[in-house]
N, CA, C and O atoms as a printed pandas DataFrame, in Angstrom:
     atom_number atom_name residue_name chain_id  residue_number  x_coord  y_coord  z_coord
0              1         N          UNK        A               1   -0.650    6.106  -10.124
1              2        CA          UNK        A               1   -0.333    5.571   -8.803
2              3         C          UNK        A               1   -0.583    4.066   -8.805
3              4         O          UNK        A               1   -1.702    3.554   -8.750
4              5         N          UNK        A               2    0.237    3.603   -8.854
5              6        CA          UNK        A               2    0.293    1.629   -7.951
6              7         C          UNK        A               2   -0.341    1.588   -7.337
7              8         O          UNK        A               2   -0.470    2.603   -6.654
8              9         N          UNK        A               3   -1.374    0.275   -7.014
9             10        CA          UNK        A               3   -2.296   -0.125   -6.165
10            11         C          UNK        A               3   -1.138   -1.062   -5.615
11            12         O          UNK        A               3   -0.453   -1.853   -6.264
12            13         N          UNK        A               4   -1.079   -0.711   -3.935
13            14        CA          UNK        A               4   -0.607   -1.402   -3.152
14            15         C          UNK        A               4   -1.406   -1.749   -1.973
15            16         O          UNK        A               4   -2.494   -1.174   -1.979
16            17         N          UNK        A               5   -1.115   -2.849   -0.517
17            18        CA          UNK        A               5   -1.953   -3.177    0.404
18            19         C          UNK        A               5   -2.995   -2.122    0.746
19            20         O          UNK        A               5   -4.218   -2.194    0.624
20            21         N          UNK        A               6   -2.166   -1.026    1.245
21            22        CA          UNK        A               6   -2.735    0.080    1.862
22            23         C          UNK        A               6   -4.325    1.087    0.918
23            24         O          UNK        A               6   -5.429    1.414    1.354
24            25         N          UNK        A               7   -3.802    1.238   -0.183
25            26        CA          UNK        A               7   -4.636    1.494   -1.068
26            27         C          UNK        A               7   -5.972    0.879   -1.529
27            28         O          UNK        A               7   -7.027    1.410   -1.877
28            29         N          UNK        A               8   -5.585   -0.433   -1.418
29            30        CA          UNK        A               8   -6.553   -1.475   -2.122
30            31         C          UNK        A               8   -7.591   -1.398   -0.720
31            32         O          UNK        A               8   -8.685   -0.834   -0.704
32            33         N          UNK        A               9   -6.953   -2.109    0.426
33            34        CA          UNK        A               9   -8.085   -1.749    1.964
34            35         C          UNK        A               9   -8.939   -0.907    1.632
35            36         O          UNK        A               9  -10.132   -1.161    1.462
36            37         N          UNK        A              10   -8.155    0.706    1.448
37            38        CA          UNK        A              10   -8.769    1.842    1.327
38            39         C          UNK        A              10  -10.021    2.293    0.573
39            40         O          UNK        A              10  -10.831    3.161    0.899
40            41         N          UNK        A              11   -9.988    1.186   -0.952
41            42        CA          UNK        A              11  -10.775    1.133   -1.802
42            43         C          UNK        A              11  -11.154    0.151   -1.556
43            44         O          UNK        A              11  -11.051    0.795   -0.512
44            45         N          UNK        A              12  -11.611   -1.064   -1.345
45            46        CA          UNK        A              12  -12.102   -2.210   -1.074
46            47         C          UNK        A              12  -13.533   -2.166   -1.648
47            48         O          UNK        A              12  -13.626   -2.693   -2.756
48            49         N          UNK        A              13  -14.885   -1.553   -1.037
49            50        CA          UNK        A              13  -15.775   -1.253   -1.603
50            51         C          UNK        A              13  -15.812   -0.575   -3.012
51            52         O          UNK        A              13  -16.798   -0.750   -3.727
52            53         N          UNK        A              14  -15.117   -0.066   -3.287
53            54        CA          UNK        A              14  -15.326    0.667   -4.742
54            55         C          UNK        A              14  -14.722   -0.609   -5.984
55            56         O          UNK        A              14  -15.274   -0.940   -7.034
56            57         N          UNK        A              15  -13.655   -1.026   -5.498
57            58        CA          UNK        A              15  -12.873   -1.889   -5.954
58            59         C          UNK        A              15  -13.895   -3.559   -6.258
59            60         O          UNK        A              15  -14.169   -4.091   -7.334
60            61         N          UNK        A              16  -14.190   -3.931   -5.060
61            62        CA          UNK        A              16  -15.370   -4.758   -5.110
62            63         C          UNK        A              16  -16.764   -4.616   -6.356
63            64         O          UNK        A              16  -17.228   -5.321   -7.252
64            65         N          UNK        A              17  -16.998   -3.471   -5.843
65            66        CA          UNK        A              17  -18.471   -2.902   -6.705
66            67         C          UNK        A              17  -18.421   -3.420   -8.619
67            68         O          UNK        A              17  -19.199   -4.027   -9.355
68            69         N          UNK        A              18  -16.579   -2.546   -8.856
69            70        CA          UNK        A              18  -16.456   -3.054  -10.418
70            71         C          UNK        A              18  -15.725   -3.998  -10.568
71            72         O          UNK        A              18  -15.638   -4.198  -11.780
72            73         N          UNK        A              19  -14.968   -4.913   -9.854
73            74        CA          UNK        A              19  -14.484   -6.202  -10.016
74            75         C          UNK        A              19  -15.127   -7.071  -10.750
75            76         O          UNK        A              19  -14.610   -7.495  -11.783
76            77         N          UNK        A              20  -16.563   -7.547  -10.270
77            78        CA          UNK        A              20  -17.374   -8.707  -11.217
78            79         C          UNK        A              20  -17.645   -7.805  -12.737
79            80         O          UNK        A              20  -17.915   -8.538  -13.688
80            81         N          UNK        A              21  -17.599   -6.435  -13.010
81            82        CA          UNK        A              21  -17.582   -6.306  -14.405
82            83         C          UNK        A              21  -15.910   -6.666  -15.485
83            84         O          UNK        A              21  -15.851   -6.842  -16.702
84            85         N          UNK        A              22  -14.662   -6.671  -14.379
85            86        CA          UNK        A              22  -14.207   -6.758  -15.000
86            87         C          UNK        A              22  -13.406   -7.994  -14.943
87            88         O          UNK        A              22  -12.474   -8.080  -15.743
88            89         N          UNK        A              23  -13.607   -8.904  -14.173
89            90        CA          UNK        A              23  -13.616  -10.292  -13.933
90            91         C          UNK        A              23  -14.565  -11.089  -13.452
91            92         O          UNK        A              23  -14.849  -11.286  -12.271
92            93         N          UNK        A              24  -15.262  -11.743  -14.844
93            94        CA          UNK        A              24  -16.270  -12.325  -14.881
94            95         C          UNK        A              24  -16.426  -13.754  -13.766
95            96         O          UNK        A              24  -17.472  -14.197  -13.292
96            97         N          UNK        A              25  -15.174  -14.204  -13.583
97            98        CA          UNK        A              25  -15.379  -15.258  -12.885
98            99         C          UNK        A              25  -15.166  -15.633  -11.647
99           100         O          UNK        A              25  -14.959  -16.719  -11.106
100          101         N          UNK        A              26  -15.302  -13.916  -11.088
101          102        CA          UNK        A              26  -15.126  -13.842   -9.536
102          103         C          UNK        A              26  -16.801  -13.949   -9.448
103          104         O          UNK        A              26  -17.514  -13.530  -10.360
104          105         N          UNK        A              27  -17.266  -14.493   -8.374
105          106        CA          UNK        A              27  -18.434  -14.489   -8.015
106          107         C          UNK        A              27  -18.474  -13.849   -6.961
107          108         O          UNK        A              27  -17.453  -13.509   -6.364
108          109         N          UNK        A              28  -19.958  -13.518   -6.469
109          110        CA          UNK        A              28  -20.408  -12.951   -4.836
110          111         C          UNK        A              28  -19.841  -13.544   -4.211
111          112         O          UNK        A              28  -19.148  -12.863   -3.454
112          113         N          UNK        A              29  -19.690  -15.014   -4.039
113          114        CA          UNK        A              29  -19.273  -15.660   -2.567
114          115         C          UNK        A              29  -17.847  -15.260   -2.874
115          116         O          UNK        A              29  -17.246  -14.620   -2.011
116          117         N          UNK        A              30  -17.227  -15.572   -4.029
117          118        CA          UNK        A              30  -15.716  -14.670   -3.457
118          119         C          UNK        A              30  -15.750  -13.530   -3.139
119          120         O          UNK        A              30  -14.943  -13.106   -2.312
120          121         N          UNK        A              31  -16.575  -12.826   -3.637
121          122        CA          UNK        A              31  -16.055  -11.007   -3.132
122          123         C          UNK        A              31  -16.644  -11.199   -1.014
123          124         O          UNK        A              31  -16.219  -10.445   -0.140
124          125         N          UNK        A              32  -17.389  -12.079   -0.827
125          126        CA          UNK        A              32  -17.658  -12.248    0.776
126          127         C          UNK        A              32  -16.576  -12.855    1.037
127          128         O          UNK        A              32  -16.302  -12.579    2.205
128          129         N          UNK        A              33  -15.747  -13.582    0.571
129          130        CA          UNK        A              33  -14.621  -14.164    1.246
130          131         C          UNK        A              33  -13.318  -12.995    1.554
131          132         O          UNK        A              33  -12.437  -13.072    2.410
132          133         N          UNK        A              34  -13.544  -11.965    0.580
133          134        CA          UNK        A              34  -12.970  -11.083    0.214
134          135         C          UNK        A              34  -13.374   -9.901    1.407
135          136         O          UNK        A              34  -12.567   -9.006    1.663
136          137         N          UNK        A              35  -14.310   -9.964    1.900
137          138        CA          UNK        A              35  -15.236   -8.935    2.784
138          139         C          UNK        A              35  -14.815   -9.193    4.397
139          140         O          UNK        A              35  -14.705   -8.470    5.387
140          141         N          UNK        A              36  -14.632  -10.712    4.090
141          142        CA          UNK        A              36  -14.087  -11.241    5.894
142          143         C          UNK        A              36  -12.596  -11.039    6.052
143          144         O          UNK        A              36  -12.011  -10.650    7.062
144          145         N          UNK        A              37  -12.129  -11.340    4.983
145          146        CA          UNK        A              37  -10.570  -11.481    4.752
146          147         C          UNK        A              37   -9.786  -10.261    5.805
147          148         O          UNK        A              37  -10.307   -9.178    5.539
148          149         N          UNK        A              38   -8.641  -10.089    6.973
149          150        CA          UNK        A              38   -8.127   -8.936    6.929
150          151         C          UNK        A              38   -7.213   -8.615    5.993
151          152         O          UNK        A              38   -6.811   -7.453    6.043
152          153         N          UNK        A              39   -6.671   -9.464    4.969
153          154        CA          UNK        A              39   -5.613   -9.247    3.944
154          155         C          UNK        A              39   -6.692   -9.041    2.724
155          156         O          UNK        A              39   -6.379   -9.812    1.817
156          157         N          UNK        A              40   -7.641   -8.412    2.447
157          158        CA          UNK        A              40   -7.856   -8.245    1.371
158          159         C          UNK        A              40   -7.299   -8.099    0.134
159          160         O          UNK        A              40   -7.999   -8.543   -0.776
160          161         N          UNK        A              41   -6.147   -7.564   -0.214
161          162        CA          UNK        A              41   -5.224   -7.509   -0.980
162          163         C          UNK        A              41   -4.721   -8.868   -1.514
163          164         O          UNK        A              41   -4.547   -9.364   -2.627
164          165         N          UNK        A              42   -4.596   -9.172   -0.494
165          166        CA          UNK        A              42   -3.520  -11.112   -0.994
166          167         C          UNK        A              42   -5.194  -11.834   -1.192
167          168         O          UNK        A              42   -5.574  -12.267   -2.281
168          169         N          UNK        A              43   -5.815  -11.850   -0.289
169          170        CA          UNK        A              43   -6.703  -12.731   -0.816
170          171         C          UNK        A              43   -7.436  -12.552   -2.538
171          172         O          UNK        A              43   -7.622  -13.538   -3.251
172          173         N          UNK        A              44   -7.779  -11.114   -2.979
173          174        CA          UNK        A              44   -8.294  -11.118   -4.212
174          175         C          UNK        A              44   -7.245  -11.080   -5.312
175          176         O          UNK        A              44   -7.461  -10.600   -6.425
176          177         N          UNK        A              45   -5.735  -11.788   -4.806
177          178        CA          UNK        A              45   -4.698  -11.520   -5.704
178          179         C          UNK        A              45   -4.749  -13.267   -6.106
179          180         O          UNK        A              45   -4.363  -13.748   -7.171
180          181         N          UNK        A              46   -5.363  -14.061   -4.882
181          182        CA          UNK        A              46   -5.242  -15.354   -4.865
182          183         C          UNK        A              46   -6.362  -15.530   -5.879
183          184         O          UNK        A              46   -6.089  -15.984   -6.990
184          185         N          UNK        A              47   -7.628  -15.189   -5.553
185          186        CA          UNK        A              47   -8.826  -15.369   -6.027
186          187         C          UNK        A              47   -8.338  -15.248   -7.684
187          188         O          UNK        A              47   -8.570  -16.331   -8.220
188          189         N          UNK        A              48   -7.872  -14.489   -8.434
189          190        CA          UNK        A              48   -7.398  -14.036   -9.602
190          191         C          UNK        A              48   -6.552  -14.866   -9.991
191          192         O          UNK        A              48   -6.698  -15.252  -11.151
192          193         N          UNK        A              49   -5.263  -15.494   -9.107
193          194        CA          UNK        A              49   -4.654  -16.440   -9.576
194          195         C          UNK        A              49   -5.824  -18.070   -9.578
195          196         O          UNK        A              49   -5.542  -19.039  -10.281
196          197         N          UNK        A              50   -6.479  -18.050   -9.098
197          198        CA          UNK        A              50   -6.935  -19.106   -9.119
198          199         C          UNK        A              50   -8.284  -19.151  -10.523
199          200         O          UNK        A              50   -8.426  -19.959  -11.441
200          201         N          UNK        A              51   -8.739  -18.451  -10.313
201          202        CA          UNK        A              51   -9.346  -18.354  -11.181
202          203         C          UNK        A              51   -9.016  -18.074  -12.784
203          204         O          UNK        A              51   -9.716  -18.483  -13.710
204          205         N          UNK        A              52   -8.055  -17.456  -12.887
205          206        CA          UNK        A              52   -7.608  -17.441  -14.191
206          207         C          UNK        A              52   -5.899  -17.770  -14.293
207          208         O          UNK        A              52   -4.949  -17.252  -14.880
208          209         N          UNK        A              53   -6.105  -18.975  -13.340
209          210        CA          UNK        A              53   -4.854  -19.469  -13.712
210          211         C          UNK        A              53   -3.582  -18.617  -13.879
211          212         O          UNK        A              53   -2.753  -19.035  -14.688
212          213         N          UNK        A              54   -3.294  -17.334  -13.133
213          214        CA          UNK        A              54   -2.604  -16.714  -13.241
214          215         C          UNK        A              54   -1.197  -16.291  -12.423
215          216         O          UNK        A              54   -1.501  -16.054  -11.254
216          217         N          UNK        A              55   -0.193  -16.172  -12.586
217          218        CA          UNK        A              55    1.438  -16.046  -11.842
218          219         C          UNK        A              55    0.564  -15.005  -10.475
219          220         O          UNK        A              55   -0.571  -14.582  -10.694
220          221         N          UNK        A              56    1.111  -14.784   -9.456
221          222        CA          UNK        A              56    0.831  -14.047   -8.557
222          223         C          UNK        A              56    1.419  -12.457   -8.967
223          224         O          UNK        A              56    0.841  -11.463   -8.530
224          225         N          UNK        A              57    2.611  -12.353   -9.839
225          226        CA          UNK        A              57    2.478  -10.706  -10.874
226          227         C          UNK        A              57    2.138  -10.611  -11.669
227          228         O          UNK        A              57    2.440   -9.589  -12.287
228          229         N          UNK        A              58    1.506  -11.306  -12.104
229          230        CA          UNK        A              58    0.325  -11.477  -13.551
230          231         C          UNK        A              58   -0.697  -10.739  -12.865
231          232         O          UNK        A              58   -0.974   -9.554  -13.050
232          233         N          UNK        A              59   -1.346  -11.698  -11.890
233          234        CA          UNK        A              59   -2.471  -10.826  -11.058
234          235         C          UNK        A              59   -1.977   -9.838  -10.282
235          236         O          UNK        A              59   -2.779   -8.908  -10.370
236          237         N          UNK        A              60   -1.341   -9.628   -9.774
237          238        CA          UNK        A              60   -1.011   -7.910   -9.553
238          239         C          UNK        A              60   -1.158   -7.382  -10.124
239          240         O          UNK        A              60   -1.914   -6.455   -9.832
240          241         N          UNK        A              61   -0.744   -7.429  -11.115
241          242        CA          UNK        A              61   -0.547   -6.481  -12.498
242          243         C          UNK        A              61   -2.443   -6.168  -12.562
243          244         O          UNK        A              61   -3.286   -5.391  -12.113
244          245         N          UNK        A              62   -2.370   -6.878  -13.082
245          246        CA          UNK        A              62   -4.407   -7.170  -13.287
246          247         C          UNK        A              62   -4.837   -6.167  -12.338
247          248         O          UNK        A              62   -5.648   -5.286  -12.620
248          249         N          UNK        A              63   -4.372   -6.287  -11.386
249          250        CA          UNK        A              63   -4.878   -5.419  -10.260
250          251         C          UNK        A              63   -4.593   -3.900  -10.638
251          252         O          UNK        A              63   -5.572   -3.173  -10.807
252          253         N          UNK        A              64   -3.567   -3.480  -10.751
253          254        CA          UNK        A              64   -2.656   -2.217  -10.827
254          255         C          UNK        A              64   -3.349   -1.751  -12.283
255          256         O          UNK        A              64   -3.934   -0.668  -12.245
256          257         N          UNK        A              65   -3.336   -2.474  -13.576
257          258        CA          UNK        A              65   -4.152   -1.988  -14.440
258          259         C          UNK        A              65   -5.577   -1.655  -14.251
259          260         O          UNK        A              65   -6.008   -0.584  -14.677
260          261         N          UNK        A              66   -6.400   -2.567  -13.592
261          262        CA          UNK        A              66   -7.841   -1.894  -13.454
262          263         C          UNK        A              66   -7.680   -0.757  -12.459
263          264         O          UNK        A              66   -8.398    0.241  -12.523
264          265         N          UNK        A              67   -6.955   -0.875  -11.752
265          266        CA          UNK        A              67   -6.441    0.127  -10.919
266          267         C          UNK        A              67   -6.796    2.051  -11.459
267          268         O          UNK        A              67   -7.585    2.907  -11.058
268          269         N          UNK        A              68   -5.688    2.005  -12.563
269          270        CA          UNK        A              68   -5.164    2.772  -13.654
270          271         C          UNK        A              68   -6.022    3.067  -13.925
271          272         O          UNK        A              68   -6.470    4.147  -13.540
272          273         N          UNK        A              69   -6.927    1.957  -15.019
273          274        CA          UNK        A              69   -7.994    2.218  -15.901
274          275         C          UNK        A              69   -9.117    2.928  -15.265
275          276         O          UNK        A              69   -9.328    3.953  -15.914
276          277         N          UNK        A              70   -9.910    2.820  -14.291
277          278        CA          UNK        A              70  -10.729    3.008  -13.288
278          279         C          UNK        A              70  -10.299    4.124  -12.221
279          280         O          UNK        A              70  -10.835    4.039  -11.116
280          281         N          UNK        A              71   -9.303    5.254  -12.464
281          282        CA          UNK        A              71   -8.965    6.273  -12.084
282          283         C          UNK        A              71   -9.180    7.292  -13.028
283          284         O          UNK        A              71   -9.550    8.422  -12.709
284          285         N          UNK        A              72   -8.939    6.891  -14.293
285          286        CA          UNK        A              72   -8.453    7.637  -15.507
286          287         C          UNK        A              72   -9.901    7.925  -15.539
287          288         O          UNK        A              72  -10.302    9.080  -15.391
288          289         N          UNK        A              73  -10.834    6.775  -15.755
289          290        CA          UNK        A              73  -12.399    6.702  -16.187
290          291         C          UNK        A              73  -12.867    7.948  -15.138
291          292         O          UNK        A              73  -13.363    9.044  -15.402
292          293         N          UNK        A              74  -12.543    7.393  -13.969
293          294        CA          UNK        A              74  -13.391    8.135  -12.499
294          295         C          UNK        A              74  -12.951    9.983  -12.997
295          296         O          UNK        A              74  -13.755   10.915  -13.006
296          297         N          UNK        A              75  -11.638   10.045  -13.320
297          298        CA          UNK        A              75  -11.396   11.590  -13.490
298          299         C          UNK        A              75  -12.216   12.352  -14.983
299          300         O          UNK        A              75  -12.473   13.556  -14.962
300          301         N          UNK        A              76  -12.457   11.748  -15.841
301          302        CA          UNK        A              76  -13.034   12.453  -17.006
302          303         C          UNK        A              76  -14.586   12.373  -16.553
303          304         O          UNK        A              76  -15.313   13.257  -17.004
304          305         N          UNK        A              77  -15.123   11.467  -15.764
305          306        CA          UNK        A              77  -16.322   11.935  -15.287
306          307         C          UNK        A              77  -16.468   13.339  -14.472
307          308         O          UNK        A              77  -17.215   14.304  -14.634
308          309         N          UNK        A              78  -15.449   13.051  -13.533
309          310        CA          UNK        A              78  -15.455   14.106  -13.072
310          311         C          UNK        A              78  -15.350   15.762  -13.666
311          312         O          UNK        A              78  -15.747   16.732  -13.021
312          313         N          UNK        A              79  -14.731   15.829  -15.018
313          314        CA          UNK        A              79  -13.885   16.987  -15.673
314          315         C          UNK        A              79  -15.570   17.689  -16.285
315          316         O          UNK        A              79  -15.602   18.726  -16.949
């Protein structure tokens, strides 16, 4: 499943929690900028482009893969 607006809101906290493991150069004060934001979605898509210099579907993508990865992980714990 694609991480889209609706989804990402939905997860926000979970999403937050493993973000700084898997992008080192988001800090706390971004994930609070990220916490006030009502577009959460666009804002940590910005945060990603800015920080690693990245196309705005570059960081989507980024998004949609940890996305992936971090479902797949969450279900074999579960199994």
């Amino acid at each position: 499943m694609a991480m889209n607006k609706a989804l990402f809101e939905e997860n926000w906290k979970e999403i937050r929690g493993e973000s700084s493991r898997r992008w080192s150069l988001i800090a706390e004060h971004d994930l609070i900028k990220g916490d006030k934001s009502d577009l959460k979605f666009d804002k940590f898509v910005t945060m990603l482009q800015d920080k690693y210099v990245l196309t705005r579907d570059v960081a989507r993508n980024e998004i949609n893969q940890f996305w992936t990865e971090n479902r797949a992980k969450n279900k074999l714990l579960k199994a």
